[in-house]
C-alpha positions as CSV (number, residue, x, y, z in Angstrom):
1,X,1.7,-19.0,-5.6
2,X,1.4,-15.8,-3.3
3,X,3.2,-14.3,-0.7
4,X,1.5,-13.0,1.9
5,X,3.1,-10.3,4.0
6,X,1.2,-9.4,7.3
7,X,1.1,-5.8,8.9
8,X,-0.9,-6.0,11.5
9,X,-4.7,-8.0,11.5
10,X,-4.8,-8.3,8.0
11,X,-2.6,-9.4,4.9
12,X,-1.7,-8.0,1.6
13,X,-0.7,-10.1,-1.1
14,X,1.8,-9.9,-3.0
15,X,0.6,-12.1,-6.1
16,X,2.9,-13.5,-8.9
17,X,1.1,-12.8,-12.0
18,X,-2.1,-11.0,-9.8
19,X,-2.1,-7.3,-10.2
20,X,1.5,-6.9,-12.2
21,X,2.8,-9.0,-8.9
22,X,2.8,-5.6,-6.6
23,X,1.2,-5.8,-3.5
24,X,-2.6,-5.0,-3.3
25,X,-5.2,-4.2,-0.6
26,X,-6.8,-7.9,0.8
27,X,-8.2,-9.9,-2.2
28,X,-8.9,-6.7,-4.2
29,X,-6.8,-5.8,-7.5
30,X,-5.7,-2.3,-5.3
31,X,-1.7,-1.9,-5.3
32,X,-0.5,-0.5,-1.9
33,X,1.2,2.2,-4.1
34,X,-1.8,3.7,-5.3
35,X,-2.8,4.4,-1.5
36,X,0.6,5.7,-0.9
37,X,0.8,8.0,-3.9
38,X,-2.8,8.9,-2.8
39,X,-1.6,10.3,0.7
40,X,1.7,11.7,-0.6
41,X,-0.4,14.0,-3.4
42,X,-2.0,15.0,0.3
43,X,-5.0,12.9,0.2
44,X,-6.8,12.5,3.4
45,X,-8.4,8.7,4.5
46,X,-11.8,10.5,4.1
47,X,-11.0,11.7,0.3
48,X,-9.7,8.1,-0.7
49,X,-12.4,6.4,0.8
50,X,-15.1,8.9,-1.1
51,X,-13.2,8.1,-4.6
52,X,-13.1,4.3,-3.6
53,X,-15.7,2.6,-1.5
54,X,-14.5,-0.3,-1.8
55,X,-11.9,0.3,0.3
56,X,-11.5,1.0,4.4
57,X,-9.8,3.1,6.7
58,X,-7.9,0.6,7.8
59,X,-6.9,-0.9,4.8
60,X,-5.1,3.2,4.1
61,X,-3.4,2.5,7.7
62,X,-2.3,-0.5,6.4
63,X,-0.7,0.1,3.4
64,X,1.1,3.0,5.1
65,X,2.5,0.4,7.1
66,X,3.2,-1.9,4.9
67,X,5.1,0.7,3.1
68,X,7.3,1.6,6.1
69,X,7.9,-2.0,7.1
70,X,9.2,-2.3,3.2
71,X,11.7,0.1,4.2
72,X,13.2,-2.5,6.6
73,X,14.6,-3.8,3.0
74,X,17.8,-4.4,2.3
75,X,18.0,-1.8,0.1
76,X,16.8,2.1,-0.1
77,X,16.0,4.6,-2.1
78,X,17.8,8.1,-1.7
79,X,15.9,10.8,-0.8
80,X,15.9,14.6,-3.0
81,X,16.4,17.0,-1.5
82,X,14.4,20.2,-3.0
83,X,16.9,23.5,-2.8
C-alpha cells in the first residue's frame, strides 16, 4: 500500500517496499532526496535535468516542496552551525 503525499498538481509516493520506502519523483524509482542533495551540492534545475532526462523542472520544484512541507513534521533536525 502507498501513501501518497500531494504538493501541489502532482504526487510523490511514498511506497512501502518501492524504492527503500522513501519518497520518489511520480511513478519513477527517483527519491526526493537525491533532488534535494542535488540542489544543496549547488546544482542548478538545468544541470539535474542534463544528468537525468527523465525528470522535469517541475518535478525539482516539487521535491523542494515536498521537502519543506516535511518540515511541518513533528519533529526536526538541528541545524550546524559552521564557526
Amino acid at each position: 500500500m502507498a501513501a501518497r503525499r500531494n504538493c501541489g498538481s502532482r504526487s510523490h509516493h511514498h511506497a512501502a517496499g518501492g524504492y527503500g520506502g522513501q519518497p520518489c519523483i511520480r511513478g519513477m524509482r527517483f527519491p526526493v532526496k537525491t533532488i534535494v542533495h542535488m540542489v544543496a551540492q549547488g546544482m542548478s534545475t538545468e544541470q539535474i535535468l542534463a544528468e537525468h532526462p527523465d525528470l522535469e523542472a517541475e518535478d525539482v520544484r516539487q521535491a523542494l516542496e515536498f521537502a519543506a512541507a516535511s518540515l511541518d513534521a513533528d519533529s526536526y533536525l538541528p541545524l550546524r552551525h559552521s564557526a
